[in-house]
N, C-alpha and C positions, 0 to 999 in steps of 0.2 A: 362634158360636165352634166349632160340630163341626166346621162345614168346615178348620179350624185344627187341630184336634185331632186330630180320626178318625186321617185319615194319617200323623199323625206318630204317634200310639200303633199305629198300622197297622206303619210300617218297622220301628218299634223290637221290637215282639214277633217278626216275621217275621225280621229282624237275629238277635235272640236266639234264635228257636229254631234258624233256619240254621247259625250260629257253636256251637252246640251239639254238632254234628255233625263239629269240629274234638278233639275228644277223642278222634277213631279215628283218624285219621294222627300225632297224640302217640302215642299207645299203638304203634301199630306203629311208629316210630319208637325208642321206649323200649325197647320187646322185641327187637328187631333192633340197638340199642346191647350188651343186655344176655348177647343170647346170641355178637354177635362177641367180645367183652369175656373172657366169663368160659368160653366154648367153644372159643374159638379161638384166643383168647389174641393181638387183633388188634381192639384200639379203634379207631373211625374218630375222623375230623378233625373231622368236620362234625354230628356227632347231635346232641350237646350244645347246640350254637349252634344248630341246626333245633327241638329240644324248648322252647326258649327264645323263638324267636319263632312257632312257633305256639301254644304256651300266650300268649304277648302280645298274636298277633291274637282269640283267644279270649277271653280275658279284657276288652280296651279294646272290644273291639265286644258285650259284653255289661253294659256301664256302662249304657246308654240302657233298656236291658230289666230289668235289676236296680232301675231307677230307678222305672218305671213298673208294679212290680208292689212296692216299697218294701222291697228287700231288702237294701239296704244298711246297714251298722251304724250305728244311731243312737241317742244318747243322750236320752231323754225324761222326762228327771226331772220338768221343766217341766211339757210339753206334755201328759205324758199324766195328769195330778193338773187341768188347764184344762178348764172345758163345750166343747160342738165349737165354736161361733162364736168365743172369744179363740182356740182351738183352730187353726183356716183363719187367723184373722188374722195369728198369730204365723208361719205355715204363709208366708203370703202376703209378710210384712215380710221373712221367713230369703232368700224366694226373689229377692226383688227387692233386698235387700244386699248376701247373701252368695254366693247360688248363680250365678246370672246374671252378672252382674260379674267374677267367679272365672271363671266355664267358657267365657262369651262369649271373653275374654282369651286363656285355655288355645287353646282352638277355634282361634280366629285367628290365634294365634301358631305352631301345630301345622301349619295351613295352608301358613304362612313358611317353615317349618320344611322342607317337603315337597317342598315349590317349591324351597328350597336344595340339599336330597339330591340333586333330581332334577337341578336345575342342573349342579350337579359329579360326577352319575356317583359319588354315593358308595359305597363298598364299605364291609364290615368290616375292622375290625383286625387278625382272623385269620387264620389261615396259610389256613386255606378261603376267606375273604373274599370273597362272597354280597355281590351288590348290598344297598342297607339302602332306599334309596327307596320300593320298594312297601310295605315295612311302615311307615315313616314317614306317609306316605299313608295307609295304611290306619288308623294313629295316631290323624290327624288327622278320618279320617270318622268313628269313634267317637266322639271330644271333638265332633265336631260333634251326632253322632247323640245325645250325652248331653246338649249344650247344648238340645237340640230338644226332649227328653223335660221338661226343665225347664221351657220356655215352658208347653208342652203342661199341665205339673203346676199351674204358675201359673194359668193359662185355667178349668181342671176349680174350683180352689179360689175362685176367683171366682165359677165360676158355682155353686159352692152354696153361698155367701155369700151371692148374691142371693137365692137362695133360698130360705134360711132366713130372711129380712130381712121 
């Protein structure tokens, strides 16, 4: 199952720390909104709607890495009061229900979704109106890359089920 695993916990940390690095073209983006705005007295069109989808590419391509290091908000009333063995199982049933089912859906639909943009040359609704395709795209490689970390989480809880057995 490593040969399963490795790589895909491989993209998703590497993913995540790359897209980390999307916090410095926000920030100058932000500050150059902030000093035409309040210096110059001369808002641009387009900052807002650029801080918007780079904070989105940021954010959806860091879902796969938030996933595989478990930082995402979760509720464990249950889970964390369970020994580990019901502990992985409950782990293992959540993923093969809820998680999979749910993201696979997402993933593939986001795909559709991409393919669509691309099809029609979509733009924004703004007066700026920025192609929206590559970020839809890029949408969909995160929902995929988060669909992946989830196999991947599946796989890992298996295999120390076995081996606690």
């Amino acid at each position: 199952m490593n040969f399963i695993t490795r790589p895909i916990d491989f993209l998703n940390e590497k993913t995540g720390h790359y897209s980390s690095f999307l916090i410095l073209p926000l920030i100058a983006v932000v500050g150059f909104e902030v000093v035409m705005r309040y210096f110059f007295n001369k808002p641009t069109v387009w900052a807002f709607e650029l801080t918007t989808y780079i904070y989105g590419v940021h954010f959806i391509l860091a879902f796969g890495y938030a996933h595989k290091h478990n930082s995402h908000v979760a509720i464990d009333i249950f889970e964390s009061r369970l020994p580990e063995r019901p502990r992985t199982i409950l782990r293992i049933i959540a993923n093969l229900v809820i998680f999979l089912p749910t993201m696979g859906m997402l993933a593939l639909w986001s795909i559709f979704y991409a393919q669509t943009s691309w099809r029609i040359n979509e733009l924004s609704w703004s007066s700026w109106a920025p192609a929206i395709y590559p970020y839809k795209t890029i949408m969909a490689i995160g929902l995929v890359l988060f669909f992946l970390q989830g196999v991947s989480k599946l796989l890992h809880d298996i295999r120390s089920l076995r081996r606690s057995s």
